[in-house]
C-alpha positions in Angstrom: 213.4 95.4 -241.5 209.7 95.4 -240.8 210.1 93.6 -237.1 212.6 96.4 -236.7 209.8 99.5 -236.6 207.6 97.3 -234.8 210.2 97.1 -231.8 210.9 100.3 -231.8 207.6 101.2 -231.6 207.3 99.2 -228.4 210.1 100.5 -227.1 209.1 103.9 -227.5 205.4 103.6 -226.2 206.7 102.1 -222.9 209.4 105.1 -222.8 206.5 107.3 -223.0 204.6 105.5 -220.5 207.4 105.3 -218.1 207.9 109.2 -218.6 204.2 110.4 -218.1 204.5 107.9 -215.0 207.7 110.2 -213.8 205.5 113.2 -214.2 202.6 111.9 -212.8 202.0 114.3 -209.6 200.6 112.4 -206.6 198.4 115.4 -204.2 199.2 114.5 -200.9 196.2 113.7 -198.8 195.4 115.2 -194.9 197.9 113.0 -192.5 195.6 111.0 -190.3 196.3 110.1 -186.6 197.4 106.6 -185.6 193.9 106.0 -184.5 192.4 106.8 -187.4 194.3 104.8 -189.4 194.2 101.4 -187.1 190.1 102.3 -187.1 190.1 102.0 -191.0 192.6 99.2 -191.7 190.1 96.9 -189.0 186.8 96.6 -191.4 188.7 95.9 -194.5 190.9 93.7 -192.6 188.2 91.6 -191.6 186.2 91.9 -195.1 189.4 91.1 -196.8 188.2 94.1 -199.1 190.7 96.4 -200.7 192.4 100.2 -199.4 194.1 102.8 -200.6 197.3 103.6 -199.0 198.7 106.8 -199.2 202.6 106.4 -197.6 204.7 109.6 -196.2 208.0 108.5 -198.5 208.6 110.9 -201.3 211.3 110.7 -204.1 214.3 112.3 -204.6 212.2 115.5 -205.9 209.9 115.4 -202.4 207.0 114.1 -204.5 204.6 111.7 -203.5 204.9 107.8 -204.3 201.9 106.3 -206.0 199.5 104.9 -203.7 198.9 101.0 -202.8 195.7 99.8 -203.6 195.5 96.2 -201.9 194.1 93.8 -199.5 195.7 93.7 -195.6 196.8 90.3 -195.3 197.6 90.8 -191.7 199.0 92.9 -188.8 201.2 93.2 -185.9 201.3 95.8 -183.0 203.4 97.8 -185.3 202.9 96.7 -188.8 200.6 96.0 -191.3 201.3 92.9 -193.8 200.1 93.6 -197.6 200.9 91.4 -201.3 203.5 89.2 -201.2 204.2 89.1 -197.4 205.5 93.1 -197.8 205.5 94.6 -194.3 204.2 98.0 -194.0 204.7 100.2 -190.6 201.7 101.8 -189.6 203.8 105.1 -188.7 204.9 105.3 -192.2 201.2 105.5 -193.7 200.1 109.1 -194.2 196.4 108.3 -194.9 194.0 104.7 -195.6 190.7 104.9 -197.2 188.4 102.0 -198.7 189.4 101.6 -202.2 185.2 101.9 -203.4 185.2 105.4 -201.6 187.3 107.4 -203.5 188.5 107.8 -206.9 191.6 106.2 -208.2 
Protein backbone atom coordinates (compact mmCIF):
# COMPACT_ATOMS: atom_id res chain seq x y z
CA UNK A 1 0.00 0.00 0.00
CA UNK A 2 3.06 2.04 0.77
CA UNK A 3 4.54 1.89 -3.03
CA UNK A 4 0.99 3.02 -3.76
CA UNK A 5 1.46 6.84 -2.21
CA UNK A 6 4.82 6.93 -3.39
CA UNK A 7 3.57 6.69 -7.10
CA UNK A 8 1.14 8.85 -6.70
CA UNK A 9 3.25 11.17 -5.43
CA UNK A 10 5.30 10.96 -8.64
CA UNK A 11 2.66 11.18 -10.59
CA UNK A 12 1.31 14.19 -9.22
CA UNK A 13 4.72 16.19 -8.96
CA UNK A 14 5.19 15.67 -12.77
CA UNK A 15 1.44 16.76 -13.28
CA UNK A 16 2.38 19.80 -11.61
CA UNK A 17 5.36 20.28 -13.42
CA UNK A 18 3.87 19.70 -16.68
CA UNK A 19 1.07 22.28 -15.68
CA UNK A 20 3.39 25.24 -14.45
CA UNK A 21 5.27 24.31 -17.88
CA UNK A 22 1.63 25.07 -19.73
CA UNK A 23 1.51 28.27 -17.89
CA UNK A 24 4.83 29.24 -18.29
CA UNK A 25 4.59 32.65 -20.43
CA UNK A 26 7.46 32.97 -22.95
CA UNK A 27 7.93 37.34 -23.62
CA UNK A 28 8.51 37.55 -27.16
CA UNK A 29 11.73 39.13 -28.03
CA UNK A 30 12.35 42.18 -30.96
CA UNK A 31 12.14 40.19 -34.46
CA UNK A 32 15.53 40.54 -35.96
CA UNK A 33 16.34 40.92 -39.78
CA UNK A 34 17.72 38.04 -41.79
CA UNK A 35 20.99 39.67 -41.57
CA UNK A 36 21.13 39.83 -38.20
CA UNK A 37 20.39 36.57 -37.54
CA UNK A 38 22.96 34.85 -40.24
CA UNK A 39 25.66 37.59 -38.43
CA UNK A 40 25.04 35.83 -35.03
CA UNK A 41 24.56 32.19 -35.94
CA UNK A 42 28.38 32.60 -37.81
CA UNK A 43 30.65 32.99 -34.48
CA UNK A 44 28.95 30.35 -32.55
CA UNK A 45 28.82 28.27 -35.55
CA UNK A 46 32.45 28.34 -35.85
CA UNK A 47 33.08 28.19 -31.82
CA UNK A 48 30.69 25.37 -31.68
CA UNK A 49 29.44 27.41 -28.63
CA UNK A 50 25.82 27.42 -27.68
CA UNK A 51 22.42 30.09 -28.71
CA UNK A 52 19.44 30.82 -27.75
CA UNK A 53 16.77 30.60 -30.32
CA UNK A 54 13.78 32.35 -30.03
CA UNK A 55 11.24 30.70 -33.04
CA UNK A 56 8.06 32.78 -34.53
CA UNK A 57 5.64 29.44 -33.95
CA UNK A 58 3.14 30.00 -31.16
CA UNK A 59 0.55 27.50 -29.74
CA UNK A 60 -2.87 27.06 -30.12
CA UNK A 61 -3.38 30.10 -27.50
CA UNK A 62 -0.73 32.45 -29.78
CA UNK A 63 1.85 31.98 -27.05
CA UNK A 64 5.39 31.70 -27.49
CA UNK A 65 7.24 28.22 -27.64
CA UNK A 66 10.10 27.80 -25.19
CA UNK A 67 13.24 28.69 -26.68
CA UNK A 68 16.19 26.30 -28.03
CA UNK A 69 19.26 26.54 -26.33
CA UNK A 70 21.89 24.48 -28.53
CA UNK A 71 24.86 24.18 -30.63
CA UNK A 72 24.49 24.82 -34.68
CA UNK A 73 25.62 21.73 -36.15
CA UNK A 74 25.48 23.15 -39.51
CA UNK A 75 23.74 25.23 -42.27
CA UNK A 76 22.48 25.44 -45.67
CA UNK A 77 21.53 28.60 -47.79
CA UNK A 78 18.15 28.31 -46.22
CA UNK A 79 18.52 26.32 -43.03
CA UNK A 80 20.13 25.96 -40.06
CA UNK A 81 20.93 22.17 -38.71
CA UNK A 82 20.65 21.81 -34.66
CA UNK A 83 20.56 18.32 -32.06
CA UNK A 84 19.81 15.41 -33.63
CA UNK A 85 20.09 16.43 -37.28
CA UNK A 86 16.69 18.76 -36.68
CA UNK A 87 16.53 21.32 -39.53
CA UNK A 88 15.59 24.74 -38.59
CA UNK A 89 14.68 27.57 -41.39
CA UNK A 90 16.34 30.64 -40.85
CA UNK A 91 12.88 32.54 -41.80
CA UNK A 92 11.19 30.84 -38.99
CA UNK A 93 13.71 32.26 -36.22
CA UNK A 94 12.34 35.40 -34.56
CA UNK A 95 15.52 36.25 -32.67
CA UNK A 96 19.39 34.34 -31.91
CA UNK A 97 21.54 35.45 -29.06
CA UNK A 98 24.79 33.67 -27.42
CA UNK A 99 23.43 31.57 -24.72
CA UNK A 100 26.30 33.36 -21.98
CA UNK A 101 24.68 36.76 -22.95
CA UNK A 102 21.43 36.58 -21.63
CA UNK A 103 19.55 35.05 -18.93
CA UNK A 104 17.73 31.81 -19.29
Amino acid sequence: MQRQGFYLSDHTAALNQQNQQLNEIYVPRPQQSLAVITEVLADPYQRQQPVTIQLKTVDQNNRHLPDITTLIRGYNANDIVIDADRFIPLQEIRSVAFKNTEKL
